[in-house]
N, C-alpha and C positions, 0 to 999 in steps of 0.2 A: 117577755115570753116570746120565744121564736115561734110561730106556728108552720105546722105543718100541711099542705092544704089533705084532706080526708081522699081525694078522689087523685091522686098525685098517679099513681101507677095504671090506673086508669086511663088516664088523658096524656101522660106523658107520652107515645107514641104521636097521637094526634100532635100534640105543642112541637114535636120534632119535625113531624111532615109539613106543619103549616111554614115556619123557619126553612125547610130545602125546598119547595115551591116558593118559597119569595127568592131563595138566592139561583135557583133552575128554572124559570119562568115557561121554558119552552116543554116541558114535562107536561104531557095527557095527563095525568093521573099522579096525586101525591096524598095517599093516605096512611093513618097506623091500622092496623091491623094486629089481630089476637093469635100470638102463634106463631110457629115458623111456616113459611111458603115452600112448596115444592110443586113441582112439575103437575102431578095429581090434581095442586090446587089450579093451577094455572090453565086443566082443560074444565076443569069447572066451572070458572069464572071468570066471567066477560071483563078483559082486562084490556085499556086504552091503553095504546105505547106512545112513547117512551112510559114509563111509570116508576117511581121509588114507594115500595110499600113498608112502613114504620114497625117493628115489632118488637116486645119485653119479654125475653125468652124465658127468664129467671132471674132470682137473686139468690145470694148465698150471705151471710155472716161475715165480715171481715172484720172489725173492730169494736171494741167496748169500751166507750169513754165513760165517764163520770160517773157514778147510780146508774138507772137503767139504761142511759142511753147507748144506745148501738147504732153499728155502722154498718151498712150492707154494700155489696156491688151488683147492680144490676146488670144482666148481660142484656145487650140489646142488639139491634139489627133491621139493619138497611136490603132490601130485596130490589133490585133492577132487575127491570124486565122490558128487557129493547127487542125485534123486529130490526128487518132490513129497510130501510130506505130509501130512495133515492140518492142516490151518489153519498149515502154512507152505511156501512154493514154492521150489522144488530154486534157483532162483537167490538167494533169497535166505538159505539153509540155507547156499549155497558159502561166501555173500560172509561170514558169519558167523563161519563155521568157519576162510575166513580172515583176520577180521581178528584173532580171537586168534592166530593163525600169527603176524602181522607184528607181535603186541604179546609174544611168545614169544620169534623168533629173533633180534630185531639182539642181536650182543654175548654169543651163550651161545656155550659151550664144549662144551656136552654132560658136562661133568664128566671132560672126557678130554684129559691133560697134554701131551699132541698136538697139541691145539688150538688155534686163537685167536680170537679173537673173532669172531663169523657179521658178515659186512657188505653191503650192496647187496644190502637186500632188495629185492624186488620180488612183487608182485599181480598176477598177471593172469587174464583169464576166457579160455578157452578152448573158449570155447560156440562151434558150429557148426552146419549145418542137420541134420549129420549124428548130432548130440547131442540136439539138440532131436527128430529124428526117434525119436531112442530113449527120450526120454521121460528125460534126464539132463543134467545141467550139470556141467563140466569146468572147475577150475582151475588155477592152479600158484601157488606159492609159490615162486620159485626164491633163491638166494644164494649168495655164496662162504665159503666157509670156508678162510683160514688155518691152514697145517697144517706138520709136518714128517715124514718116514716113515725118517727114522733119528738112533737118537738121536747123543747127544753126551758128549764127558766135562767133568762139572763141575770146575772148576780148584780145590784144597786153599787155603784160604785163607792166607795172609802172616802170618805172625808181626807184633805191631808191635811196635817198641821206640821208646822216648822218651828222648832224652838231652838232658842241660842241661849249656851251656859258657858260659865266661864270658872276655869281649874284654879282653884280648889274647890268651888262649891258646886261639885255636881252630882247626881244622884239623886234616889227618890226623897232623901231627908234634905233636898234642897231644892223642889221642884219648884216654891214659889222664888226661888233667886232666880230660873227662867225668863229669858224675852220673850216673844209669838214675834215670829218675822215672818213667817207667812201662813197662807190656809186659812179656813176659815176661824175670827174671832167671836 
């Protein structure tokens, strides 16, 4: 039986940010987060720069293998959130931060058997007057993630057996004229 873990969508965000904090070490702040970020959130919330905040925006249906099991994509998303600093500017801190994002995500799993390969990445800047007015640049990382959220039963593998006949006597009315040369006996 492949299990599923229960709390997968949940913590998936979290399992992503902890993964781009070990590979950006220089990163204030790497958490998931419930939702998409904007500007609005960002004078709300006491946010340490540089920062990548983790979010699972949705899922939709994409595929229907075997009996119940189904395929979903989750849409996901990366939020940078840089600040100018000393001898480098909050826009090109974003662009940085994400392009190890996009040399990161195509194709990980996050190490979690749920998964399938991250596809349709995408970059984009999300700077506005209203970011610039804060003295911040906004990006996103967003992509889908192939997924399943119940597991399924692995089928017992087949016995194989090999048997060798020889013309003329073959057929069911000459099963016992049969060798076993291999599989099991």
């Amino acid at each position: 039986m492949s299990e599923v873990r229960d709390d997968l969508l949940a913590t998936l965000p979290d399992v992503i940010a902890t993964q781009v904090a070990t590979r950006i070490p220089d990163l204030a702040e790497c958490r998931g987060i419930a939702g998409r970020f904007s500007v609005g959130e960002l004078r709300k919330q006491s946010i340490r720069h540089p920062a990548v905040l983790v979010a699972h925006l949705g899922a939709r249906q994409e595929q229907d293998w075997t009996g119940p099991h189904h395929g979903f994509l989750l849409d996901m998303a990366a939020f940078i959130v840089t600040k100018d600093r000393l001898g480098l500017p909050r826009d090109a801190a974003a662009a940085n931060i994400g392009q190890v994002l996009l040399s990161m995500i195509p194709d990980n799993a996050w190490g979690e058997s749920a998964l399938g390969q991250a596809r349709a990445v995408r970059l984009q800047s999300l700077v506005t007057p209203e970011t610039r007015d804060a003295a911040t640049s906004l990006w996103a990382v967003t992509w889908s993630q192939p997924a399943v959220v119940q597991g399924y039963t692995t089928p017992e593998p087949l016995a194989i057996e090999l048997y060798l006949g020889q013309a003329p006597e073959v057929g069911a009315e000459h099963e016992g004229d049969y060798t076993e040369i291999g599989g099991a006996s």
